[in-house]
C-alpha positions as protocol buffer text, in pm:
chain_id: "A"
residue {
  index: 1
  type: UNK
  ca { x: -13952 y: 13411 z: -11296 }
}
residue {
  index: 2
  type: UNK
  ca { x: -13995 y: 13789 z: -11465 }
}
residue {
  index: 3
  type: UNK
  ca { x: -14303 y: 13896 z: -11579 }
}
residue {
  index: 4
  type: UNK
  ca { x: -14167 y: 13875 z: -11910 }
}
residue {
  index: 5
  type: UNK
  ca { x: -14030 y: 13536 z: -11886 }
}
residue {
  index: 6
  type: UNK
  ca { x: -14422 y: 13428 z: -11810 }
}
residue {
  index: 7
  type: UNK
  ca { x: -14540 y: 13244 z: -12156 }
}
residue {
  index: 8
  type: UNK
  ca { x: -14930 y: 13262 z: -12012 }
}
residue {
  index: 9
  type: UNK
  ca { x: -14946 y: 12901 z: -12091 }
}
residue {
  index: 10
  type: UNK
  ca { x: -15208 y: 12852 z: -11953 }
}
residue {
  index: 11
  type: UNK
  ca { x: -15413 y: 13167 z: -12161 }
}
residue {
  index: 12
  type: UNK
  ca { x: -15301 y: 12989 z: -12522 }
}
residue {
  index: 13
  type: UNK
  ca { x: -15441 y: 12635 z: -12378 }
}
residue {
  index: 14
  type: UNK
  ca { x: -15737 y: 12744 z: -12247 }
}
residue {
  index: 15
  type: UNK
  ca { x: -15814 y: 12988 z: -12633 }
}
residue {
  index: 16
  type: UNK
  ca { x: -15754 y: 12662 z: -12796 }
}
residue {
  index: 17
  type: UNK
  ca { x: -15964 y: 12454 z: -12588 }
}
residue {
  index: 18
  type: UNK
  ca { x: -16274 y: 12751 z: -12594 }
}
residue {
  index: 19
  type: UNK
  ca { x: -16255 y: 12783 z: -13002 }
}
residue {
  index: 20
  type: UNK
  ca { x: -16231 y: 12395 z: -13040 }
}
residue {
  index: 21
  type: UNK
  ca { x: -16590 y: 12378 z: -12795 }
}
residue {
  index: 22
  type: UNK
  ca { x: -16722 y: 12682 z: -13034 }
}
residue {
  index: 23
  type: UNK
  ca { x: -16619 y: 12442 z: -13383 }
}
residue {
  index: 24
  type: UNK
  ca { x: -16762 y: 12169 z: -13146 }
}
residue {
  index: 25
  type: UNK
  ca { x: -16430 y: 12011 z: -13234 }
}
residue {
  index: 26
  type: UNK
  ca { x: -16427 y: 11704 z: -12973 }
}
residue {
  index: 27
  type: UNK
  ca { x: -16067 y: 11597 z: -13108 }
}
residue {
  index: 28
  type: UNK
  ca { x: -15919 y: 11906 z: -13007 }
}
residue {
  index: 29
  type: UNK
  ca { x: -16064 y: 11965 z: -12700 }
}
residue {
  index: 30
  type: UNK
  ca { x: -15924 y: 11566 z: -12637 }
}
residue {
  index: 31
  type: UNK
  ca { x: -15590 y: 11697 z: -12752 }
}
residue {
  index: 32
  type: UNK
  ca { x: -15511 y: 11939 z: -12518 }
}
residue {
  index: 33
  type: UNK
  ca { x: -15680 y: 11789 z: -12178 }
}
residue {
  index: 34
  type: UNK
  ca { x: -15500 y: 11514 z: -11965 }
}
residue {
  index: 35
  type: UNK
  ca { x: -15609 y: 11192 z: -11954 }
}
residue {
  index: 36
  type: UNK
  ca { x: -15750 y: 11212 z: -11609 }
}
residue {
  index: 37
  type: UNK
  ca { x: -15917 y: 11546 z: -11649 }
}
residue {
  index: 38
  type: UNK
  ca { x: -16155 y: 11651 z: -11426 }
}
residue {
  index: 39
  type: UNK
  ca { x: -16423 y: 11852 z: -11470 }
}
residue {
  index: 40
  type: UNK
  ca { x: -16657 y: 12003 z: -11232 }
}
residue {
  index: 41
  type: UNK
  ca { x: -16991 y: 12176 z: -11336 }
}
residue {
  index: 42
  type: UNK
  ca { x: -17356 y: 12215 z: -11205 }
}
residue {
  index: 43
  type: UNK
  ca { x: -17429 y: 11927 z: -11320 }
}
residue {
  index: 44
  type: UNK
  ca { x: -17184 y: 11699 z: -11127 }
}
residue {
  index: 45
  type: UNK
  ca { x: -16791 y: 11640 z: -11151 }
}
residue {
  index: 46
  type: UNK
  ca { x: -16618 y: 11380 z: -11346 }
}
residue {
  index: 47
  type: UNK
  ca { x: -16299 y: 11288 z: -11455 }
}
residue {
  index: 48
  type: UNK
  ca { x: -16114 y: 11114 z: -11769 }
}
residue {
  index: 49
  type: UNK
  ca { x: -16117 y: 11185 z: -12145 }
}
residue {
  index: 50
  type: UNK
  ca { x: -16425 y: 10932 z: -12216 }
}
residue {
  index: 51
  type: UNK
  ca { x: -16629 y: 11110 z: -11939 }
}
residue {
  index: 52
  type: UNK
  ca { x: -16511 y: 11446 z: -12071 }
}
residue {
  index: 53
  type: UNK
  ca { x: -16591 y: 11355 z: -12426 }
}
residue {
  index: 54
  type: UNK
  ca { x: -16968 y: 11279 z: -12326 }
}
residue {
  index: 55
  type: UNK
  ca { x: -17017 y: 11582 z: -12178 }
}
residue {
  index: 56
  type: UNK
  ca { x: -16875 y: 11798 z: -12442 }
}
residue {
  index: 57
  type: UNK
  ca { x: -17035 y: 11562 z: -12716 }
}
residue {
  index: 58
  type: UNK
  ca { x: -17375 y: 11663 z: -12516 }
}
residue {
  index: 59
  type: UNK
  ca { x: -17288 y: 12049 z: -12467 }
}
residue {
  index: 60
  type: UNK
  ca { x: -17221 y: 12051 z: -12895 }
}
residue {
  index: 61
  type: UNK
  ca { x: -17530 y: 11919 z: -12958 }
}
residue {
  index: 62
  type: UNK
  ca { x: -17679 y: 12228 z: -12763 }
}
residue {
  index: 63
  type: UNK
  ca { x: -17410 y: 12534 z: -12939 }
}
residue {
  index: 64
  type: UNK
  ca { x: -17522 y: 12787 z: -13178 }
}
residue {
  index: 65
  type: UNK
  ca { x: -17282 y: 12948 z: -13136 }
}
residue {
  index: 66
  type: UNK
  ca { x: -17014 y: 13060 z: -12843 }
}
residue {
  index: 67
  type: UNK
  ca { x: -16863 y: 13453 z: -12810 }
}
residue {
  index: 68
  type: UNK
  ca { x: -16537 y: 13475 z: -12577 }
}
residue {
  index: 69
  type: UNK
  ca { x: -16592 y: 13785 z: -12365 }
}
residue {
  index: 70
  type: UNK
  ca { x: -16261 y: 13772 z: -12186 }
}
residue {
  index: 71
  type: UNK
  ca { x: -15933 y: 13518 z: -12094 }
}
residue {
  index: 72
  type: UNK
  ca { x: -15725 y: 13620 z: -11837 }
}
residue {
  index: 73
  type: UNK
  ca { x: -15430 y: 13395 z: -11711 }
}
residue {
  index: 74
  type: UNK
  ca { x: -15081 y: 13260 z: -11679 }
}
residue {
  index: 75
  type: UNK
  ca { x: -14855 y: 12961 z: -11697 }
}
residue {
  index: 76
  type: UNK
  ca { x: -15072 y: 12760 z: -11466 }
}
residue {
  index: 77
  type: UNK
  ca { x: -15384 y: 12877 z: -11477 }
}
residue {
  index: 78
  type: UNK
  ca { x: -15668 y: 13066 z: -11685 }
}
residue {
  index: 79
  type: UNK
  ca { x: -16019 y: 13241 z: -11662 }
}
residue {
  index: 80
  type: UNK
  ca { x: -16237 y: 13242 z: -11969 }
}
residue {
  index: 81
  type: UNK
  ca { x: -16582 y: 13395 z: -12002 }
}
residue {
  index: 82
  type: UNK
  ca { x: -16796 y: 13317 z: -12268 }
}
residue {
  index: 83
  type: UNK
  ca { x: -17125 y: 13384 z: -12359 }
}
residue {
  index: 84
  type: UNK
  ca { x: -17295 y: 13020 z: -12570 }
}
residue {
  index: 85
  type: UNK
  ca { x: -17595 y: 13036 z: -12787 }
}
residue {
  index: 86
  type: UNK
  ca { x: -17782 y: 12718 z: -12737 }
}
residue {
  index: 87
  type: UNK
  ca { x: -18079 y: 12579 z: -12856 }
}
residue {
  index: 88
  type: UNK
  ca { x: -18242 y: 12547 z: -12513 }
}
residue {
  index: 89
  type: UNK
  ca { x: -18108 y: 12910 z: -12373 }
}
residue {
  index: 90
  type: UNK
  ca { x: -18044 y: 13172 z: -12577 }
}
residue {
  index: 91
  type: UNK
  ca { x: -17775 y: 13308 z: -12363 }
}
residue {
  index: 92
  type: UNK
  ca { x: -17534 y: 13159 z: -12141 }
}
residue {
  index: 93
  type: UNK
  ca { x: -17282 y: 13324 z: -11984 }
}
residue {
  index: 94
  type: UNK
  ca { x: -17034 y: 13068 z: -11897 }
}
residue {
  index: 95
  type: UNK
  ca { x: -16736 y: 13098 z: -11697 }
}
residue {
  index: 96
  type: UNK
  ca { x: -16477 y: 12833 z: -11661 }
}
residue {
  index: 97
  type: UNK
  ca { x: -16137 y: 12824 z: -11416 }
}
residue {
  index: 98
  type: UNK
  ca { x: -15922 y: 12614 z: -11612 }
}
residue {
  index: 99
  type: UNK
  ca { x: -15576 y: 12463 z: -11428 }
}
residue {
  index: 100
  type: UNK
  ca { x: -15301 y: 12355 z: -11720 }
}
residue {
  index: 101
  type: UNK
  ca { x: -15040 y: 12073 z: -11600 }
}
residue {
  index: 102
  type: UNK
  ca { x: -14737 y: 11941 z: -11831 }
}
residue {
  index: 103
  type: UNK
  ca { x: -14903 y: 12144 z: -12096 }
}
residue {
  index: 104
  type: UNK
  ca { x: -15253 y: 11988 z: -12074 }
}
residue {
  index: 105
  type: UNK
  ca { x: -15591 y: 12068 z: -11923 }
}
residue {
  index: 106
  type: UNK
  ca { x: -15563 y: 11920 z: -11577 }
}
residue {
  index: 107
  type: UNK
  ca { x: -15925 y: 12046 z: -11454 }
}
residue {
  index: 108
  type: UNK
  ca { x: -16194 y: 12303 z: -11556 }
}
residue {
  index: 109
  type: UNK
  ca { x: -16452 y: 12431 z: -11329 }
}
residue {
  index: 110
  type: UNK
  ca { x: -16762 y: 12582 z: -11538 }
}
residue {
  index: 111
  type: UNK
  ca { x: -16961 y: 12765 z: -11399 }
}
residue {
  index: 112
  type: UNK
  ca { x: -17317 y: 12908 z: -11527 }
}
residue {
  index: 113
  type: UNK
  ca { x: -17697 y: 12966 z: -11417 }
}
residue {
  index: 114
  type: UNK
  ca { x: -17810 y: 12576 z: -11492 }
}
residue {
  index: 115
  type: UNK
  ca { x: -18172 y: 12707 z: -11358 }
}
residue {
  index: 116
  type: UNK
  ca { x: -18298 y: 12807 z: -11777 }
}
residue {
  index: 117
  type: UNK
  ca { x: -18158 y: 12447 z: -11895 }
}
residue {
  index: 118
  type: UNK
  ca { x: -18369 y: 12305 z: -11613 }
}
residue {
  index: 119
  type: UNK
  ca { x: -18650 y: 12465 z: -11702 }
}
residue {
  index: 120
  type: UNK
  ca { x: -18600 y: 12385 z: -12082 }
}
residue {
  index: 121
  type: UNK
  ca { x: -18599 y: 12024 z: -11968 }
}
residue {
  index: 122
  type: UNK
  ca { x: -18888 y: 12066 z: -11739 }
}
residue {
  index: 123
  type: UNK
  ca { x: -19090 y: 12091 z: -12081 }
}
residue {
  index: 124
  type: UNK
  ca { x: -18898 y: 11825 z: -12284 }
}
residue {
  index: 125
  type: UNK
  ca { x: -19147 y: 11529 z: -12353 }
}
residue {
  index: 126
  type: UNK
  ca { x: -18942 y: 11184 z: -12279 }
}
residue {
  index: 127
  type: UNK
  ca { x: -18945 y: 11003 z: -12617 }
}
């Protein structure tokens, strides 16, 4: 395959899935990942829709808002940076390594400074 017979895929997928976490869109981001996504963060790995819908149900709670800095990519895979606004941490710069198979999100690795969200917690009263 050409350069210019690469569709970059992978790029499109991954803008999709970023804007539908930014519109905290849950459908969407359901839409375009596999069934047995997996998805590996500070905070632990996991894999399948219902597990991936938790943890982006949890992460919408938290957005403000979310700024993409830069997507780089191809057919297979693609790089996004973003920078969220939370509620807990002002600014997040958030990187995720996102592998496309058959046209859906196969696995995302996110990666960001979970240190601030700790320390948020740290002075969350339990209920």
């Amino acid at each position: 395959m050409t350069m210019a017979e690469h569709t970059r895929r992978a790029t499109a997928i991954a803008c999709t899935y970023i804007e539908a976490i930014a519109s905290k869109d849950i459908d969407t981001i359901l839409e375009v990942s596999a069934e047995d996504v997996i998805c590996t963060s500070p905070i632990g790995k996991l894999s399948g829709t219902q597990a991936f819908r938790g943890f982006h149900e949890g992460f919408a709670r938290m957005i403000k808002s979310v700024n993409i800095l830069a997507v780089y990519g191809d057919d297979d895979q693609a790089v996004v940076i973003y920078e969220a606004e939370t509620h807990p941490v002002p600014r997040a710069v958030t990187v995720e390594l996102i592998t496309v198979n058959g046209g859906k999100i196969a696995s995302t690795d996110v990666i960001y400074d979970s240190a601030p969200f700790a320390e948020y917690m740290a002075t969350v009263k339990p209920h």
